[in-house]
N, C-alpha and C positions, 0 to 999 in steps of 0.2 A: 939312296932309298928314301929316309926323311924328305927330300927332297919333291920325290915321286907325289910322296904321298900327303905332304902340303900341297901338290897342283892339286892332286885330285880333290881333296878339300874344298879349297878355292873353286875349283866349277862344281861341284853340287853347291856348294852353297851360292854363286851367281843362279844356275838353275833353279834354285829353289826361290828365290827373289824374284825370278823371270813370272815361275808360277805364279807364285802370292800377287804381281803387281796384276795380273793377268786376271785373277779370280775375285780381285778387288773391285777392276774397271766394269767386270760383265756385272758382280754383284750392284756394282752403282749403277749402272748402266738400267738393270731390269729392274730396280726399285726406281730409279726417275722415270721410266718411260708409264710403266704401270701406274704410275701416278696423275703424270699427265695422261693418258687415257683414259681414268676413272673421270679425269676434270671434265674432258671435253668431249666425252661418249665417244672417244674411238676405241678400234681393237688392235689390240696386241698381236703380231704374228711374228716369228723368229724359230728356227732352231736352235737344239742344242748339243755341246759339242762337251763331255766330257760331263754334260749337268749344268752346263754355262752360256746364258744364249750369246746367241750370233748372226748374224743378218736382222735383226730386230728391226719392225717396221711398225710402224702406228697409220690406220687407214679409215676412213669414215664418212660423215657428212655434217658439213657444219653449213647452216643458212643454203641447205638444197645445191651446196655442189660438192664434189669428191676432195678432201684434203689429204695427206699425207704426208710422215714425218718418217724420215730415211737416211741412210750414208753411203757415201762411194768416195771412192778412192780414185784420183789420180796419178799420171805419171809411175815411175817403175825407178825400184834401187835408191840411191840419197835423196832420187829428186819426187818420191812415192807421196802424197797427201791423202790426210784423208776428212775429208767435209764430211759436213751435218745440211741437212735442207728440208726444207718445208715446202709444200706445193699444193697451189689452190689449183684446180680446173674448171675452167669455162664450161659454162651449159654445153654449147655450141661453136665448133669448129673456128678460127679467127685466122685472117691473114695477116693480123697484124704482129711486128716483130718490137719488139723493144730489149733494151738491155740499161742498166743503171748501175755503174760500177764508182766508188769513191776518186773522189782528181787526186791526182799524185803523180810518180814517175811515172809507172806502167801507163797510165792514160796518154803521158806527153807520147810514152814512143811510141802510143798507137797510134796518133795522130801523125806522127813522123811518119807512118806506114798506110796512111790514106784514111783513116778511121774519121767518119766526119759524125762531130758532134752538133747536136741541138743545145740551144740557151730558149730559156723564157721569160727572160728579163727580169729576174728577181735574182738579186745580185746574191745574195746567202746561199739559195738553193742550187744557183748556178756552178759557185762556189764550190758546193761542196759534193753535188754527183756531176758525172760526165754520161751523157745519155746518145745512145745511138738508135736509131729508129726504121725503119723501111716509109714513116707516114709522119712524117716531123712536124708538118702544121696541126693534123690532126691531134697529135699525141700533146703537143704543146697546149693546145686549146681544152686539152680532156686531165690536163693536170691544174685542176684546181684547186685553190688555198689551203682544203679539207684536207684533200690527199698528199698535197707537199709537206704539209702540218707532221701527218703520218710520217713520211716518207725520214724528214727531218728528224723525228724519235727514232727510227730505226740504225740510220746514221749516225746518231749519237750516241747508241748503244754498241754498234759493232765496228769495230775498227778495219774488217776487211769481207765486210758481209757485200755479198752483189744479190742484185733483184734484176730477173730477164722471165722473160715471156720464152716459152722455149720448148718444140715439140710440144705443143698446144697446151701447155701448166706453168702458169704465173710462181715462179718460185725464188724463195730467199734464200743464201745458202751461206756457209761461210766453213772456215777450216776449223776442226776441231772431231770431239766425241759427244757421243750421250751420257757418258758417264760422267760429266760437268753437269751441273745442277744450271749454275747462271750462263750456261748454254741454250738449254730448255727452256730458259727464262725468255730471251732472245729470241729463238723460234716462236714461241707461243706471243710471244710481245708484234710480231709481225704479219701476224694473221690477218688481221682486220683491214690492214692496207694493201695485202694480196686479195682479197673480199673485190675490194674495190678495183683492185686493177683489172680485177675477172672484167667487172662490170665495163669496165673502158674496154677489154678485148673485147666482149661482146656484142656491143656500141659499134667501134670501129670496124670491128672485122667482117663486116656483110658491106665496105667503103670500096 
């Protein structure tokens, strides 16, 4: 009996930790977003579950096009993630395709798997993203010193952040939550270089 009633112990008290960690995360969660909203005039949308939000999305206009700040979850079971991402939108519809993901393993075995990458001959930059494109002269030619500059801080910040053009929204993303502060940092830190890459989709994509 003692026995019994040690387990039972034992799980309220992991459930009760489950709770607290839970009401911790939303509480950090809706004071960072709230904050970044107030910074950058967007609006807060989210329900709540319990009094806790959830689904929380940040939506607005910065420099005359739509941005937004969001999470999703991939995958299912052990292999479940779940990202944070930022997304500028193009004025205007673009055909153009881009993606920019850090060189490492995962790049080599893409390329083992047919993934053909662009260089632009800047040995650093080359270095350090693997870029695939549907318009690779153009896209080469429209990444200029300003925007590698950018490109270069954002990689230096995030250790597994990708930048792709995708369903027509220039967006940053990387795994994590909102309820990290120097998360938010990092999204908000990459705005200005999706700005600009709007600006090359809207360039290239009438090509």
């Amino acid at each position: 009996m003692p026995l019994a009633i040690f387990g039972l112990a034992a799980a309220a008290a992991i459930f009760s930790l489950i709770v607290w960690l839970a009401r911790t995360s939303a509480q950090k969660t809706e004071a960072n977003l709230t904050e970044l909203a107030r910074r950058l005039g967007l609006t807060l949308t989210a329900t709540r579950v319990f009094g806790l939000i959830s689904g929380a999305e940040l939506k607005g206009m910065i420099d005359g096009r739509n941005v937004r700040f969001w999470s999703y979850t991939t995958g299912s079971g052990k292999s479940r993630q779940t990202w944070v991402a930022v997304g500028v939108r193009p004025r205007q519809e673009s055909a153009l395709q881009f993606s920019l993901s850090r060189q490492g393993f995962s790049t080599g075995i893409a390329q083992l798997f047919g993934a053909k990458e662009i260089t632009l001959g800047d040995r650093v930059f080359d270095d350090a993203w693997f870029i695939e494109t549907n318009q690779p002269e153009s896209l080469a030619a429209a990444l200029v010193p300003a925007i590698r500059e950018k490109l270069m801080a954002v990689h230096a910040g995030s250790r597994t952040g990708k930048v792709r053009l995708e369903k027509g929204e220039v967006v940053f993303s990387e795994p994590g939550g909102f309820s990290s502060r120097d998360q938010l940092v990092r999204l908000e830190a990459a705005v200005p270089v999706l700005l600009d890459l709007a600006d090359v989709a809207e360039v290239l994509g009438q090509s």
